[in-house]
C-alpha positions in Angstrom: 124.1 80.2 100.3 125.1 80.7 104.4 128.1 83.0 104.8 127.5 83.0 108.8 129.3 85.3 111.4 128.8 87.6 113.7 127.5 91.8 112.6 127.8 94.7 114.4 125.9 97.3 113.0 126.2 101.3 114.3 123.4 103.6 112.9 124.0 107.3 113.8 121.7 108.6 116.6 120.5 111.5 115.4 116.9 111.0 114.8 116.0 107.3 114.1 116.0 107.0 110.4 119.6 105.9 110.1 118.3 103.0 112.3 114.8 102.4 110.3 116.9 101.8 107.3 119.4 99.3 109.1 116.5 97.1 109.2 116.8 95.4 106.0 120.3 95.2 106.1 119.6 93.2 109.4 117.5 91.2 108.0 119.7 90.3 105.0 122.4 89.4 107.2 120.6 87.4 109.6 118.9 85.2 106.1 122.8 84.7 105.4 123.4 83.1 109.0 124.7 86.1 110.5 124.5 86.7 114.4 123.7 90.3 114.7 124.6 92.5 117.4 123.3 96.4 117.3 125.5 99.1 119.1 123.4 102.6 119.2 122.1 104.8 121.7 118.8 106.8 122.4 116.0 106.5 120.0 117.5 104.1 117.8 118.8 101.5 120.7 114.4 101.9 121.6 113.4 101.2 117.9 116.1 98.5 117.4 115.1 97.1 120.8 111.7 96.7 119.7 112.1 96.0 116.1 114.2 92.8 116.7 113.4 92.1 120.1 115.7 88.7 119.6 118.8 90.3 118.8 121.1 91.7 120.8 121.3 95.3 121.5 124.3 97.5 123.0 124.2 100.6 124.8 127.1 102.9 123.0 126.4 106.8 122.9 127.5 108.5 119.9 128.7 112.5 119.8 126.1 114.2 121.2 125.2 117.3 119.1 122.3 119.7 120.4 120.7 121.6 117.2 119.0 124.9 117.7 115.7 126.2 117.7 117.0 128.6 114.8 118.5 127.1 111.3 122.0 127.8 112.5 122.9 123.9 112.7 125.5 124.2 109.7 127.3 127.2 111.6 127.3 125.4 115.1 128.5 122.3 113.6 131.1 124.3 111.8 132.2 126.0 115.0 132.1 122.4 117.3 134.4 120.4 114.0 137.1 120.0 117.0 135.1 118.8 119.7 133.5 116.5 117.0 136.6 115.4 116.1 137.5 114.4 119.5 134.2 112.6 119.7 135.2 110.5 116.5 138.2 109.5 118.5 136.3 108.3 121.2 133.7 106.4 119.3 136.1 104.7 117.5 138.1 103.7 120.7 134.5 102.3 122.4 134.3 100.6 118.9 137.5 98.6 119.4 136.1 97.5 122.7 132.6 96.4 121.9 134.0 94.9 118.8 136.5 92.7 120.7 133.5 91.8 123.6 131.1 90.8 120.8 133.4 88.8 118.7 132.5 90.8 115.4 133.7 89.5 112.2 132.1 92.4 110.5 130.8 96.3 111.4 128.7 97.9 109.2 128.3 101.9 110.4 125.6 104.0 109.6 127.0 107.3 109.2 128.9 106.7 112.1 132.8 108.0 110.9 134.6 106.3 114.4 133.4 102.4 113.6 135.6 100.9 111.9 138.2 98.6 113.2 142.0 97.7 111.2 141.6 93.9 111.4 137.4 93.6 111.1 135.8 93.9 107.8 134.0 97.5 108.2 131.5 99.2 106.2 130.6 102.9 106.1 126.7 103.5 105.0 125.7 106.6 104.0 123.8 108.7 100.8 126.3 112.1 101.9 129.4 112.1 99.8 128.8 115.4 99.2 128.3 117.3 102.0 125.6 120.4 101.5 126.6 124.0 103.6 124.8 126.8 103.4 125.4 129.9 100.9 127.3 131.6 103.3 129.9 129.0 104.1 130.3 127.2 100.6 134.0 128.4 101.4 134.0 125.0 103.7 132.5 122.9 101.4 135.6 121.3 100.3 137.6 121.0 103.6 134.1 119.1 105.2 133.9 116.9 102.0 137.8 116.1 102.5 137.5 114.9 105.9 134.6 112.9 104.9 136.2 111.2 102.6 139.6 110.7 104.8 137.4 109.0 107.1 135.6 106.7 104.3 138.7 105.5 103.4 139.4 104.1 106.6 136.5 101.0 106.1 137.4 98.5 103.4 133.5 99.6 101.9 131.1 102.7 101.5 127.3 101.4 100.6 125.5 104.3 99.6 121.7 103.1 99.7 120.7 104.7 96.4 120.3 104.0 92.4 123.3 104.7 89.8 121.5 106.0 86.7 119.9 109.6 86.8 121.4 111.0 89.9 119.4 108.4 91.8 117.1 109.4 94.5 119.4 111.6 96.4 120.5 113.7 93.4 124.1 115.5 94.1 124.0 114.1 97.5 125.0 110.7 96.6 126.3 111.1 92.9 129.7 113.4 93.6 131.9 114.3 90.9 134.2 111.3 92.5 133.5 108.6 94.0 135.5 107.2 97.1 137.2 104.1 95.5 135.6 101.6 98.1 131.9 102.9 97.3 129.6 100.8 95.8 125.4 101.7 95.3 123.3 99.3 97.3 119.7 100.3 95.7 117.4 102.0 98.5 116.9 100.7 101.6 113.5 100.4 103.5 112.1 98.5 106.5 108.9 98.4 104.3 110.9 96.0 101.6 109.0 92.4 103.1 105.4 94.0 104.0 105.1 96.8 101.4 102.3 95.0 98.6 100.3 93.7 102.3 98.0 97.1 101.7 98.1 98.1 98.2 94.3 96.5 97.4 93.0 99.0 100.2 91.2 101.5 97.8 89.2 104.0 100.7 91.4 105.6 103.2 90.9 105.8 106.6 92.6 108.6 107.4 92.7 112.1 104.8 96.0 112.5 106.3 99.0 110.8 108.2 102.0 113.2 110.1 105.2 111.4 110.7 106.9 113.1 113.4 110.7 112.2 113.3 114.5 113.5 113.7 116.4 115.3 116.7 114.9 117.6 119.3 113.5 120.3 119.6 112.4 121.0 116.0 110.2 117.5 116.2 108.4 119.0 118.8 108.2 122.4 117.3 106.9 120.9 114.0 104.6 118.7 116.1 102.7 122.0 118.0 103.1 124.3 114.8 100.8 121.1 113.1 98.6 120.3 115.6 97.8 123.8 115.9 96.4 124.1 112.2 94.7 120.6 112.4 92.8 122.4 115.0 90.5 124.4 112.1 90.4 121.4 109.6 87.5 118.9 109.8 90.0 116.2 109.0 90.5 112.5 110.0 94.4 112.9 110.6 96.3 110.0 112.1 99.7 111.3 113.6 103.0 109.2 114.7 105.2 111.0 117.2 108.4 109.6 116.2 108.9 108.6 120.0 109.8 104.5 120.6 110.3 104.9 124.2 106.6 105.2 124.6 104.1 102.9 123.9 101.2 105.6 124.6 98.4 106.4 122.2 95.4 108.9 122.4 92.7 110.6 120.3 92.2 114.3 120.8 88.6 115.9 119.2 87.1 112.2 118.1 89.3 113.0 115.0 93.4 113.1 115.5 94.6 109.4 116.9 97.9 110.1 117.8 100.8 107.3 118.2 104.2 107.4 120.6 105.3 105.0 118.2 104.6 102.4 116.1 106.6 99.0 114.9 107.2 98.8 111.0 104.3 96.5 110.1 101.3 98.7 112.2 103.4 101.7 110.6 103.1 100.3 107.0 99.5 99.7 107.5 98.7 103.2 108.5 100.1 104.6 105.9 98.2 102.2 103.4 95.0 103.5 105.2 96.2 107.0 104.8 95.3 109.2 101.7 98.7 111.4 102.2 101.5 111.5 104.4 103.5 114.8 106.0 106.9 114.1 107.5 110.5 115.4 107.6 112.4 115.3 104.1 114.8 112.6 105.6 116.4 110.2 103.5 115.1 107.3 105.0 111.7 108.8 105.0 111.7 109.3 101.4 113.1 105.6 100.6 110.3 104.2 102.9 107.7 106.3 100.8 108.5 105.5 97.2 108.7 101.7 98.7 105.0 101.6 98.9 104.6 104.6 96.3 103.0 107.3 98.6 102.5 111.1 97.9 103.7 113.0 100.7 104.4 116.9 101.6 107.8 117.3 103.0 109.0 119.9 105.6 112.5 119.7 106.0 114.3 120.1 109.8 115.4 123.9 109.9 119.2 123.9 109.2 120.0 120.2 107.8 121.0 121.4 104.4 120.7 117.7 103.5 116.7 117.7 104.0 116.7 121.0 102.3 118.8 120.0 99.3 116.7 117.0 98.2 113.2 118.4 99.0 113.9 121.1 96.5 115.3 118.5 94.4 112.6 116.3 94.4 110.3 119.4 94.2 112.1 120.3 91.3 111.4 116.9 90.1 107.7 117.6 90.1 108.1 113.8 92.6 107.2 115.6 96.0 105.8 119.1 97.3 107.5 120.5 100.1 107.6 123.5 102.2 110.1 125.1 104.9 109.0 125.0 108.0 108.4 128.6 109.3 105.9 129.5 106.5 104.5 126.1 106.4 100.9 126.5 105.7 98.7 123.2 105.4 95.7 124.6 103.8 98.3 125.7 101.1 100.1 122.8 101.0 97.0 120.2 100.9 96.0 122.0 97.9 99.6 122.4 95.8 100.7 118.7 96.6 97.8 117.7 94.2 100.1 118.2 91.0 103.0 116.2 93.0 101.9 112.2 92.5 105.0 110.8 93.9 106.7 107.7 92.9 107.6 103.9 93.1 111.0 102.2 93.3 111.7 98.7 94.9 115.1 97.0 95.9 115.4 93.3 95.1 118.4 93.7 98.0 120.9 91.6 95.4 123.6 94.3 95.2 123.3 94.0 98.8 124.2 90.8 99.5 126.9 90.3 97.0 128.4 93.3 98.5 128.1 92.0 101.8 130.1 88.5 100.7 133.1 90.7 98.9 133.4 92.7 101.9 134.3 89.6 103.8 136.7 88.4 101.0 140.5 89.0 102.5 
């Protein structure tokens, strides 16, 4: 059945994984006759660009938060909370403007608290109702889940992109004590959903190892030289994807590392069926894309993003996933502990999603 309109979708720009897993929401909306219009900035506004090349794709800047080469992220984004708030202001008054240009009859944010819009049907996406701090400021805990919360209640819907039963994929992250009254699961989301059994006959890899460089700067590129600087002693055919969709460029260094900018979701998807194991960030849409196709994986999660460090461990815990932090990471060590970590497999038929999509536009 056609619902038809016209979608705005947000994702968050920090890193592009908020925008890899707006790409079956995309594509559920445009199957439901849905024109689709994409508002992001950066690395997303690339990836979307060249993901959907038909679609159309707006320019709109999010708040711009600069993380540390240390692990204080938590404590700097404690210390900016007014300047943030500001930027939530903002973004929500450039929302009311591309939303009235565009002709939207429905925004769906990713993690992005300033689009919503009082006569538009608006959705807030995210797996974080409850916010992860540090040891040392648990004190905050409850005032940062409070204003998340205040702001979810400002979109008719919260979609968290995750399972009900057994804490789901994201664990605490996603299963709160309480749930916002507008929330509703969604199952996992991946851009992997359409092309994911396209590799599963390959038997022999190609590659002993695939690294998927991802999130904001600089500890991609810190994580990218700290790897590439052990491959260096390991006869290994690696195959390693920069995270980087402004560039197109690709290059082999020692006959043995082929290294990617970039790739688009089906050469992606390929490569990692031709690949015996995968290293990458523990982002959430990482992990969703991985248990899609049923991969094992080593995580290292970004220094400071308690959310990447909450569910490795509790996927470690899980015996799903191995993971290390990054300052001792050690891939010798790590090649040879992930052997007792098989990973797993979950698929999304994508029907929660669509039924919520048509009561969302219910008056």
């Amino acid at each position: 059945m056609v619902v038809g309109g016209k979608a705005l979708i947000c994702p968050l720009d920090w890193g592009i994984g908020h925008a890899t897993r707006c790409v079956p929401v995309i594509s559920k909306l445009i199957e439901l006759g849905f024109e689709v219009v994409v508002a992001a900035s950066g690395r997303p506004l690339e990836f979307i660009k060249k993901e959907f090349p038909e679609i159309l794709v707006i320019d709109f800047p999010g708040i711009n938060i600069n993380y540390p080469k240390n692990d204080g992220i938590a404590l700097k984004m404690f210390r900016l909370l007014p300047a943030f708030l500001f930027g939530i202001w903002r973004e929500h008054r450039d929302l009311k403007k591309i939303a009235a240009a565009t002709g939207a009859t429905l925004i769906i944010s990713d993690n992005r608290f300033g689009c919503w819009h009082a006569k538009i049907p608006s959705v807030f996406m995210t797996h974080q109702l409850n916010i992860q701090v540090p040891a040392g400021l648990k004190f905050i805990q409850g005032i940062l889940n409070s204003i998340n919360y205040r702001f979810i209640r400002q979109y008719k819907a919260c979609w968290i992109p995750d399972f009900e039963p057994h804490r789901g994929l994201a664990g605490a992250l996603s299963h709160p004590q309480k749930l916002p009254i507008n929330a509703n699961y969604i199952g996992i989301l991946s851009r992997f959903s359409k092309i994911s059994g396209r590799y599963s006959d390959i038997f022999q890899p190609d590659f002993d190892l695939l690294v998927m460089l991802s999130g904001p700067e600089p500890q991609r590129t810190i994580l990218e030289e700290k790897i590439l600087h052990q491959l260096v002693s390991l006869n290994m055919q690696v195959a390693l994807v920069r995270g980087m969709p402004e560039s197109d460029e690709a290059y082999v260094l020692d006959n043995r590392i082929h290294v990617f900018a970039h790739l688009d979701s089906a050469n992606l998807c390929e490569l990692i069926g031709r690949s015996a194991l995968v290293i990458c960030r523990s982002g959430y849409s990482s992990i969703m894309d991985l248990v899609t196709l049923g991969k094992r994986a080593i995580f290292i999660p970004t220094p400071g993003q308690t959310e990447q460090e909450y569910i490795s461990h509790y996927l470690m815990e899980k015996k799903i996933y191995f993971s290390m932090n990054q300052e001792d990471f050690d891939l010798v060590y790590a090649l040879e502990m992930c052997k007792n970590f098989p990973g797993m497999v979950i698929r999304n038929n994508y029907k929660d999603l669509e039924e919520q999509i048509r009561k969302t536009l219910i008056k």
